[in-house]
TORDRENKE-982410 format. One record per atom (N, C-alpha, C): z, y, x. Coordinates in steps of 0.1 Angstrom, whole numbers, padded with zeros to 4 digits, always signed. Each point is the difference from the previous one (the first is absolute). Layout:
BEGIN
ZYX
...
# end
This chain:
BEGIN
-0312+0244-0298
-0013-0006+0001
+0002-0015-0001
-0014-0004-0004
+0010-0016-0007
-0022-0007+0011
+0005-0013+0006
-0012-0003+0000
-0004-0017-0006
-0010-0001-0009
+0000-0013-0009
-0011-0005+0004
+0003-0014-0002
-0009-0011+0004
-0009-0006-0015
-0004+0010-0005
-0008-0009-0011
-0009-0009-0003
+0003-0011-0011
-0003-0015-0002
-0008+0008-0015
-0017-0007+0000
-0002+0000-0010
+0001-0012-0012
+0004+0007-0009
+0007-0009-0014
-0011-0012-0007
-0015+0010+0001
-0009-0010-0009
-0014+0007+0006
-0008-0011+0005
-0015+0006+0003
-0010-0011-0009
-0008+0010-0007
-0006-0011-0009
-0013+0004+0003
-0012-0008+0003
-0011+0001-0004
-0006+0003+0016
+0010-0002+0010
-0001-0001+0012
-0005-0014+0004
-0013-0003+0000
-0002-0016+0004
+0007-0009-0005
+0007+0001-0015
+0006-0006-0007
+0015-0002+0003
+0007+0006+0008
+0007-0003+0004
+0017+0010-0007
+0005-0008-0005
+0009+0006-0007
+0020-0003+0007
-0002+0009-0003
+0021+0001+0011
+0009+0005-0014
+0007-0011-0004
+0010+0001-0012
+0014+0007+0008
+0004+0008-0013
+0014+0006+0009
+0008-0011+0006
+0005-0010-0005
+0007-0011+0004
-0004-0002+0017
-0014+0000+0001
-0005-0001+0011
+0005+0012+0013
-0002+0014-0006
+0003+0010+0007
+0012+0002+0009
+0001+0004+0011
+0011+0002+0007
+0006+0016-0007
+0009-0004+0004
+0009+0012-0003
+0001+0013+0006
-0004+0015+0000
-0004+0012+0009
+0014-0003+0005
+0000+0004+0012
+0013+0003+0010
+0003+0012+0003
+0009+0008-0009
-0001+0016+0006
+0015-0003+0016
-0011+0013+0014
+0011-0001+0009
-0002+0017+0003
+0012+0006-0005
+0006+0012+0004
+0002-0002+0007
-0005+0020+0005
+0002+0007+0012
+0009+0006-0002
+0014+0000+0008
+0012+0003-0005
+0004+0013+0007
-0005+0017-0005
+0004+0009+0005
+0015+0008+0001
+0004-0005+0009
+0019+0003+0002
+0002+0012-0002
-0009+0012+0003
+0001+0011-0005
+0003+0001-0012
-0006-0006-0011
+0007+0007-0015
+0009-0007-0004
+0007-0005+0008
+0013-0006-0004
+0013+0008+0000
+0001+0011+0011
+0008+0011+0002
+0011-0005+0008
-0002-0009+0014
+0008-0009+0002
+0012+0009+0009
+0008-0003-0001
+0012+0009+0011
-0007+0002+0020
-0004-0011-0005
-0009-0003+0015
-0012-0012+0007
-0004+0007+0006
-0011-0015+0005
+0004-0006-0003
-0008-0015-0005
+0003-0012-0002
-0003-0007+0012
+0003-0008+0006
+0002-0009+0012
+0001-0015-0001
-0004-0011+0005
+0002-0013-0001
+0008+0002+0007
+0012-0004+0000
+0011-0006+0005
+0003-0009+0012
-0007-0012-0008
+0002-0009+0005
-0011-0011+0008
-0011+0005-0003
-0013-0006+0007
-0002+0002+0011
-0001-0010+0001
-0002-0005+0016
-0013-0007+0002
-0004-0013+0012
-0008-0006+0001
+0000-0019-0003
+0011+0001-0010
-0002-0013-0004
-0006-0002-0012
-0009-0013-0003
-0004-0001-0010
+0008+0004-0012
+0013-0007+0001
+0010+0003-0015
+0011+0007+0008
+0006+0008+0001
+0016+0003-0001
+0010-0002-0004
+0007-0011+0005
+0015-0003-0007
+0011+0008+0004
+0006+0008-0013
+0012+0006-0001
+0007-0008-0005
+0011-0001+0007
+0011-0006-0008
+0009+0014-0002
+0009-0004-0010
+0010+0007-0004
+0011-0010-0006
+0012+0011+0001
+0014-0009+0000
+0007+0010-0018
+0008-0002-0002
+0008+0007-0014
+0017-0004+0001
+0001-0005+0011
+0016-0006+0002
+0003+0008+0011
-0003+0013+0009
+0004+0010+0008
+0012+0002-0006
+0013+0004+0009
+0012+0007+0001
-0004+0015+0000
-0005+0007+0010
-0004+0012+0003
-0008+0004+0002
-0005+0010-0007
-0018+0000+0000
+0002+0019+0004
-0009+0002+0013
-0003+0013+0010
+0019+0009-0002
+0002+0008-0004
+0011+0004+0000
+0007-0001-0011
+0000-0009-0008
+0008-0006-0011
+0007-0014+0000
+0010-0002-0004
+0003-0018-0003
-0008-0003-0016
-0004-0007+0000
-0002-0006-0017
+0014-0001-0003
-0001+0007-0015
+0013-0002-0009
-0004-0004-0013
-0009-0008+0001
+0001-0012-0012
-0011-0008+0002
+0002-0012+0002
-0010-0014+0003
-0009-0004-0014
-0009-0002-0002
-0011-0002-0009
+0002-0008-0007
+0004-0004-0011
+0003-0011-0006
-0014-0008-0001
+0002-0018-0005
-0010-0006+0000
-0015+0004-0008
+0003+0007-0010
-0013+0005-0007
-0004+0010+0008
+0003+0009+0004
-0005+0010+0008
-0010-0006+0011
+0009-0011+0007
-0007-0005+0013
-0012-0007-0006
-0003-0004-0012
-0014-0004-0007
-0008+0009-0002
+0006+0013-0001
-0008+0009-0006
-0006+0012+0012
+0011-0007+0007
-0005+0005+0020
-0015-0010+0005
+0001-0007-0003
-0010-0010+0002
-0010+0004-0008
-0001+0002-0011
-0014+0004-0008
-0002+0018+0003
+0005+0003+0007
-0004+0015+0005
-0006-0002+0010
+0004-0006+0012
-0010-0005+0012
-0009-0009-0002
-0002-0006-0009
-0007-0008-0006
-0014+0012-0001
+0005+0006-0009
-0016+0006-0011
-0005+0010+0011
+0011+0002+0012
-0010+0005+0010
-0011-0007+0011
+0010-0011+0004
-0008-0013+0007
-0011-0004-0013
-0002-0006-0010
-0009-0002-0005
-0013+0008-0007
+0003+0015+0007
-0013+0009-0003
-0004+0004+0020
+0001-0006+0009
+0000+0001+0012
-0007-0011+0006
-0009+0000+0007
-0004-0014+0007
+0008+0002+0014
-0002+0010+0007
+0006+0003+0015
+0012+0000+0000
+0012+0002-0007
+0014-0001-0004
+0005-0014-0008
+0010-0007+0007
+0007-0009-0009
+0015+0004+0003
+0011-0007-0012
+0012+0003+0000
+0009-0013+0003
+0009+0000+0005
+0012-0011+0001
+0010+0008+0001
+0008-0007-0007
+0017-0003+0000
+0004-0008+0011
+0010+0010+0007
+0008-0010+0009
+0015+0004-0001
+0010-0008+0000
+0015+0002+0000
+0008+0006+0011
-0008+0002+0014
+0005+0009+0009
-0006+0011+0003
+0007+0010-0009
-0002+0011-0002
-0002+0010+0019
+0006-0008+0004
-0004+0004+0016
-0012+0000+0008
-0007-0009-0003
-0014+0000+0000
-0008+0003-0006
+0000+0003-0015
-0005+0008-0009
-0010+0011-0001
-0013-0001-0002
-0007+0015+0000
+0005+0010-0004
+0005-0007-0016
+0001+0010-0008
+0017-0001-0008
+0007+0001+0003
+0012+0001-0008
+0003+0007-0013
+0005-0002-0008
+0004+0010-0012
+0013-0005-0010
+0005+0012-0007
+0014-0002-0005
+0002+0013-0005
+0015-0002-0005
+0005+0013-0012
+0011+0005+0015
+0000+0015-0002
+0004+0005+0005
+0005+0013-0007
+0011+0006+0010
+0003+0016-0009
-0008+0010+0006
-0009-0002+0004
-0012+0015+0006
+0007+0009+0008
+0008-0005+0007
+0004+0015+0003
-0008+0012+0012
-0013-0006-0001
-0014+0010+0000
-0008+0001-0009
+0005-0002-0011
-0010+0005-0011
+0004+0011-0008
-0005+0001-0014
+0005+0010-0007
+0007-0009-0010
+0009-0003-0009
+0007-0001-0009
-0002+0005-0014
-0005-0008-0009
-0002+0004-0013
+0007-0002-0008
-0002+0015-0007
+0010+0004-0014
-0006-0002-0008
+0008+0003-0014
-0008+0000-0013
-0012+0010-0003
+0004+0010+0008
-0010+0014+0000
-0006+0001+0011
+0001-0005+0009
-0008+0002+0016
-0004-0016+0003
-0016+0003+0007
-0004-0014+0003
+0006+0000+0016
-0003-0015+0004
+0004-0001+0015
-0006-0011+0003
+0005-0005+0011
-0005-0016+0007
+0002-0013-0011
-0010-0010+0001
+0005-0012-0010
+0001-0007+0014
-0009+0003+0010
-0002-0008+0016
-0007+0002+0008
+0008-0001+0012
-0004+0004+0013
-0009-0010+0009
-0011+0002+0005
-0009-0009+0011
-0002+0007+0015
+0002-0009+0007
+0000+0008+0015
-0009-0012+0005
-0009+0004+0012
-0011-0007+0001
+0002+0004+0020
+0000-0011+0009
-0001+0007+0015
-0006-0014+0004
-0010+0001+0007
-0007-0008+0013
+0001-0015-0006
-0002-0003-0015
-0003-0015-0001
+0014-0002-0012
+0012+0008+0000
+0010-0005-0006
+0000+0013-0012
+0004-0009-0009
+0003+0007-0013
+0015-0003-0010
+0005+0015-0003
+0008-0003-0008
+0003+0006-0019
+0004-0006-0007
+0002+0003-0014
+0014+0005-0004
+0006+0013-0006
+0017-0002-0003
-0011+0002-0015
+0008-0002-0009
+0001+0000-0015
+0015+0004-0005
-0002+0009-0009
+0010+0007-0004
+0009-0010-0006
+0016-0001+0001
+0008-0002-0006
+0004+0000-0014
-0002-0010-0002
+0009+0003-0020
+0010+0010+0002
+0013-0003+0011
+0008+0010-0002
-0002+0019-0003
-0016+0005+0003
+0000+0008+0003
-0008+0004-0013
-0008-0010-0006
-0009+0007-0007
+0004+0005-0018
-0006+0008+0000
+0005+0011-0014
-0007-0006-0010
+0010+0001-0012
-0002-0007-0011
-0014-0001-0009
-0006+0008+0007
-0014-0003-0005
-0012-0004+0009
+0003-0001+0009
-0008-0007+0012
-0003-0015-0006
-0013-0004+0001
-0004-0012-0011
-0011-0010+0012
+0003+0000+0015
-0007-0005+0009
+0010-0008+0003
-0006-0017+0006
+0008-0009-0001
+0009-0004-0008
-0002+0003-0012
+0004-0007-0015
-0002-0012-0003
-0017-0001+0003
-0004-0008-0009
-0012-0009+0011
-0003-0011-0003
-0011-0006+0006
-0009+0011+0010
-0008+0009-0011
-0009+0002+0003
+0001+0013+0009
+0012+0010-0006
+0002+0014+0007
+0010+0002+0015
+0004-0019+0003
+0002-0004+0017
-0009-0003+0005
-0014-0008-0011
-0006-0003+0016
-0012+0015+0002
-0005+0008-0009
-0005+0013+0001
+0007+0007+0013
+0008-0002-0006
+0012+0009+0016
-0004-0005+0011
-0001-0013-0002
+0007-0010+0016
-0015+0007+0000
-0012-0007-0004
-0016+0010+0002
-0002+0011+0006
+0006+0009-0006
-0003+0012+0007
+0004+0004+0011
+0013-0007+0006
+0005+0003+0012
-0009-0011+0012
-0002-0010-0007
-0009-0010+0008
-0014+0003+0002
-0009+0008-0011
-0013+0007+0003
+0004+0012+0008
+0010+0008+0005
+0000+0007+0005
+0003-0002+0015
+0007-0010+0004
+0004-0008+0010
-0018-0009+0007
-0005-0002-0009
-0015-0004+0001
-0009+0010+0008
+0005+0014-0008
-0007+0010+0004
-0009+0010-0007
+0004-0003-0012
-0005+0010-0010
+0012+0007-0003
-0002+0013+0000
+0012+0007+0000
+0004+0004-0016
+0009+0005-0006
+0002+0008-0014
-0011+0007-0003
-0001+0004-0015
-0011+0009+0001
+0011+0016+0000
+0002+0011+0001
+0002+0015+0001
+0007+0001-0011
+0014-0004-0003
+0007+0008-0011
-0002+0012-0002
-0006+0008+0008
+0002+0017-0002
-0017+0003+0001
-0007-0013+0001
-0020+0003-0009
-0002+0002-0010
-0010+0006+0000
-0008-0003-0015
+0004-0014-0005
+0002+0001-0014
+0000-0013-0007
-0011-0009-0004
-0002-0011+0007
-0012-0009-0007
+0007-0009-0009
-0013-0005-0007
-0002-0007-0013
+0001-0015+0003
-0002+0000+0014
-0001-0021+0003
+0015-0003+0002
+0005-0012-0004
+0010-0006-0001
+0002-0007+0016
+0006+0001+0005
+0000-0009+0015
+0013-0001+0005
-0005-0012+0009
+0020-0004+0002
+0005+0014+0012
-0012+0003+0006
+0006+0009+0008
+0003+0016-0005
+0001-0002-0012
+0008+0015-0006
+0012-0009-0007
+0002+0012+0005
+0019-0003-0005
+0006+0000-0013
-0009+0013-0003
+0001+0007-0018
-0005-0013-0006
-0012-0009+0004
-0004-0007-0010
+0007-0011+0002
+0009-0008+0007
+0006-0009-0002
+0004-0010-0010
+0001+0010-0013
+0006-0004-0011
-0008-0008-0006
-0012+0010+0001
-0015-0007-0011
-0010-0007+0009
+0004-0003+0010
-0008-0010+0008
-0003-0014-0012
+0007-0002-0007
-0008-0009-0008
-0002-0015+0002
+0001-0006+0016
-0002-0011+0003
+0009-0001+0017
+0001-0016-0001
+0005-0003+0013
-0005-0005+0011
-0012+0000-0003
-0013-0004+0006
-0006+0017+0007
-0002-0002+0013
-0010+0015+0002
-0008+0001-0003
-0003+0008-0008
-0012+0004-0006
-0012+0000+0008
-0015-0001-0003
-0010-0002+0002
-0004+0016+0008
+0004+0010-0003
-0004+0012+0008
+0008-0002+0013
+0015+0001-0002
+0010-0001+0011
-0002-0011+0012
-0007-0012-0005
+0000-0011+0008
-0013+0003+0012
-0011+0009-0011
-0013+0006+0011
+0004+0010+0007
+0009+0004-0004
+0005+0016+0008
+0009-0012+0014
+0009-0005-0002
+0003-0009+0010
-0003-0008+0009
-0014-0004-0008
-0010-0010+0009
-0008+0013+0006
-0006+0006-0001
-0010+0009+0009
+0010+0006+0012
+0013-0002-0001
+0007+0007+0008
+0003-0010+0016
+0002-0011-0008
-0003-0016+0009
-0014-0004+0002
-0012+0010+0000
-0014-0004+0004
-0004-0014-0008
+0003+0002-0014
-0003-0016-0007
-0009+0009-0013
-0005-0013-0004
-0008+0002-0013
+0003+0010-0011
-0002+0008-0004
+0005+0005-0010
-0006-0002-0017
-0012-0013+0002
-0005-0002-0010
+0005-0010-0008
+0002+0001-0017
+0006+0000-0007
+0010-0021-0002
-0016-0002+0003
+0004-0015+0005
+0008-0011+0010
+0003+0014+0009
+0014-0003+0011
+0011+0000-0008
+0001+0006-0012
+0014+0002-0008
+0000-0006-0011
-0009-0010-0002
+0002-0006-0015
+0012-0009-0001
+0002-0007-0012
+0015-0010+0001
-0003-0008+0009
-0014-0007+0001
-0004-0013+0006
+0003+0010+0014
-0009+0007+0003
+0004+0005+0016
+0014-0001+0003
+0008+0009-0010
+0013+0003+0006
+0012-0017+0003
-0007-0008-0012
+0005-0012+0006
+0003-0006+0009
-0017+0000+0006
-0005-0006+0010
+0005+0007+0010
+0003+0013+0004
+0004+0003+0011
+0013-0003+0004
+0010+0002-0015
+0012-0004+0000
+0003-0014+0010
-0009-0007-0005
+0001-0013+0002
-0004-0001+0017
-0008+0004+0006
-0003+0002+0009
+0008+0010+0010
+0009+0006-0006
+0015+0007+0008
+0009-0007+0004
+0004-0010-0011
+0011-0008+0003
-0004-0008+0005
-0010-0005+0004
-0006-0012+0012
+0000+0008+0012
-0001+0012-0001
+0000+0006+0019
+0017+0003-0001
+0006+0006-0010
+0017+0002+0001
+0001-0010+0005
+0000-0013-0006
+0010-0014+0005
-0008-0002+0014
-0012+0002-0002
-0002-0008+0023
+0010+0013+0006
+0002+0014-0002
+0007+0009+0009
+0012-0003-0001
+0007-0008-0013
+0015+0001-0001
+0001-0015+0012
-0009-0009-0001
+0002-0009+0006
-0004-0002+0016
-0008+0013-0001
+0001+0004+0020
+0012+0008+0002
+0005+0002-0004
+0011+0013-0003
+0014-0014+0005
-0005-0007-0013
+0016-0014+0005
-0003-0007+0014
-0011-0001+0002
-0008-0008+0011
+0006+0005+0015
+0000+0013-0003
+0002+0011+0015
+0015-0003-0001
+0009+0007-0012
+0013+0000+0003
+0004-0015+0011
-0004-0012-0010
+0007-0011+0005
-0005+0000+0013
-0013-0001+0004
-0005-0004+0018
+0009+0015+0006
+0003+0011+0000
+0012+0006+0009
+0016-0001-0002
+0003-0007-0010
+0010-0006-0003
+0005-0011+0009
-0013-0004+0000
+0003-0018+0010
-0004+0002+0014
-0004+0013+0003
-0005-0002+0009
+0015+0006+0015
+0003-0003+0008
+0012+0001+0008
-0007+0019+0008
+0012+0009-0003
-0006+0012+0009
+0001-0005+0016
-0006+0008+0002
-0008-0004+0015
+0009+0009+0010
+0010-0008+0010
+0008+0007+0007
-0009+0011+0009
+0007+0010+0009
-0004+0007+0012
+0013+0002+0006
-0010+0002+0015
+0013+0004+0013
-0009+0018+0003
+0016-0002+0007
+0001+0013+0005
+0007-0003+0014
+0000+0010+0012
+0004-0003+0011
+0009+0014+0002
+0013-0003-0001
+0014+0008+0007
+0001+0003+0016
+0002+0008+0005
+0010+0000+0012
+0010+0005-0001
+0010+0001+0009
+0009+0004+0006
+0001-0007+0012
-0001+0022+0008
+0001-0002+0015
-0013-0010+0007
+0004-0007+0004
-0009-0010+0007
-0002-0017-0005
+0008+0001-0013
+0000-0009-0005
-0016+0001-0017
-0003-0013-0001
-0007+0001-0011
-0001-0013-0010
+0006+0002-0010
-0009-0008-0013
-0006-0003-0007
-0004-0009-0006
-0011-0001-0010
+0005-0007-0012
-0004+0009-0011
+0010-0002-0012
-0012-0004-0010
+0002-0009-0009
-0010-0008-0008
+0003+0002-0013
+0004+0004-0008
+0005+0003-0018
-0011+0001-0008
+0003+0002-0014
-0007+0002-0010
+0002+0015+0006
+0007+0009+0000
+0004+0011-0001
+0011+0005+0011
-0007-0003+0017
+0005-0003+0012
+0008+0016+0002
+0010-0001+0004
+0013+0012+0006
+0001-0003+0016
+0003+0011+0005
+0005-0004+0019
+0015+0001-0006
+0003-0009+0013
+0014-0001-0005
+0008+0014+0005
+0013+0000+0002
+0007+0012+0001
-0001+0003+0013
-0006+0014+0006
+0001+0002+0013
-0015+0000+0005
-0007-0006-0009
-0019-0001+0002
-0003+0003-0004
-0010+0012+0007
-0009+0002-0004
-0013-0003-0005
-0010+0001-0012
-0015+0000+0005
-0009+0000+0005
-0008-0006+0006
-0008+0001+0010
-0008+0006-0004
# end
């Protein structure tokens, strides 16, 4: 169901008054985005909404170990650009969500990296399997991405510009909270980053105009057509990385003021027998022979 705001194009002969298309606004279609015929593996869920105007995720790409793997191969510099334009095209179809990069992967919402799955499945030339794994718990999120070492000679994801960042997409809209659509459903006809089969013919590196309303109604935002135009998606872009940098810069603000700030000793009072002291430390011990009080 689609509901439209229509602008009429030309009224003539109305008290003279005439409206040139030039003049006219443009109809705004805003789908009603029914999750049902999507055939999703499972509810869709916001993730990550909460009660702030915008949500800053940061994420890191420089992890050692990501849930029960080490990363065994570091992202070369193009990739890490092409990491960036994947969290990108999701922050820029999102008003309630923005994305940052930060280099301590320790802190990190979202971590991600190549890994050897060794919870996934493993693909062959004749059997499909994992390209990547997303694990999602109480605010933290993680990404593995399959290994070059592993993948079979016709595996054609993370090749190329466009079939890394589709990937990095899918595992990132799913981490959002749209889930896969049903490898083992009925087959539909719509192209979306959240099927897997269509990955190939996704066609663009931009989210598409269905996918971005299917994602915004899930974040209680506009689904109408003009939230998603270039100009919109600009503007919001632009309006991410102005909330990223104040969070990265309360983020440096905190480290330094507990950095400088001196920990704050305590006592504890020992006896022994009939004797008693009082011990003052960062991290106060009775000495030997006293006890606790």
């Amino acid at each position: 169901m689609k509901i439209t705001r229509l602008v009429v194009l030309a009224l003539i002969g109305l008290s003279g008054i005439v409206v040139s298309p030039a003049q006219a606004v443009v109809a705004d279609s805003c789908p009603v985005i029914d999750y049902s015929t999507f055939g999703f593996e499972k509810t869709p869920a916001a993730n990550w909404k909460n009660s702030e105007p915008v949500r800053v995720i940061t994420w890191s790409s420089n992890e050692t170990f990501i849930a029960t793997d080490p990363v065994s191969t570091q992202f070369s510099p193009t990739e890490q650009a092409w990491l960036q334009e994947a969290f990108d095209s999701y922050g820029e179809i999102l008003d309630s969500v923005a994305f940052q990069k930060i280099t301590t992967p320790s802190s990190a919402s979202i971590v991600i990296g190549y890994t050897l799955l060794s919870k996934g499945i493993i693909p062959t030339e004749t059997t499909g399997g994992n390209f990547g794994l997303w694990m999602f718990n109480y605010g933290s999120g993680a990404i593995q991405l399959l290994d070059a070492k592993l993948r079979p000679k016709n595996f054609t994801l993370f090749d190329s510009h466009d079939t890394f960042i589709h990937a990095v997409q899918n595992e990132l809209g799913n981490m959002l909270g749209v889930p896969d659509v049903d490898a083992k459903g009925p087959k539909r006809a719509l192209v979306t980053i959240y099927d897997t089969s269509k990955l190939a013919t996704y066609g663009q590196v931009k989210i598409n105009d269905y996918d971005a309303a299917t994602m915004r109604q899930l974040y209680g935002e506009s689904t109408c057509s003009s939230s998603y135009t270039a100009e919109a998606r600009a503007a919001n872009l632009a309006a991410d990385k102005i909330a990223g940098e104040k969070s990265l810069t309360a983020r440096v603000a905190t480290t330094t003021v507990a950095a400088s700030t001196p920990a704050a000793k305590t006592s504890i009072t020992c006896v022994k027998g009939k004797t008693i002291k009082k011990v003052t430390a960062l991290k106060p011990v009775c000495p030997a022979g006293y006890k606790k009080k």
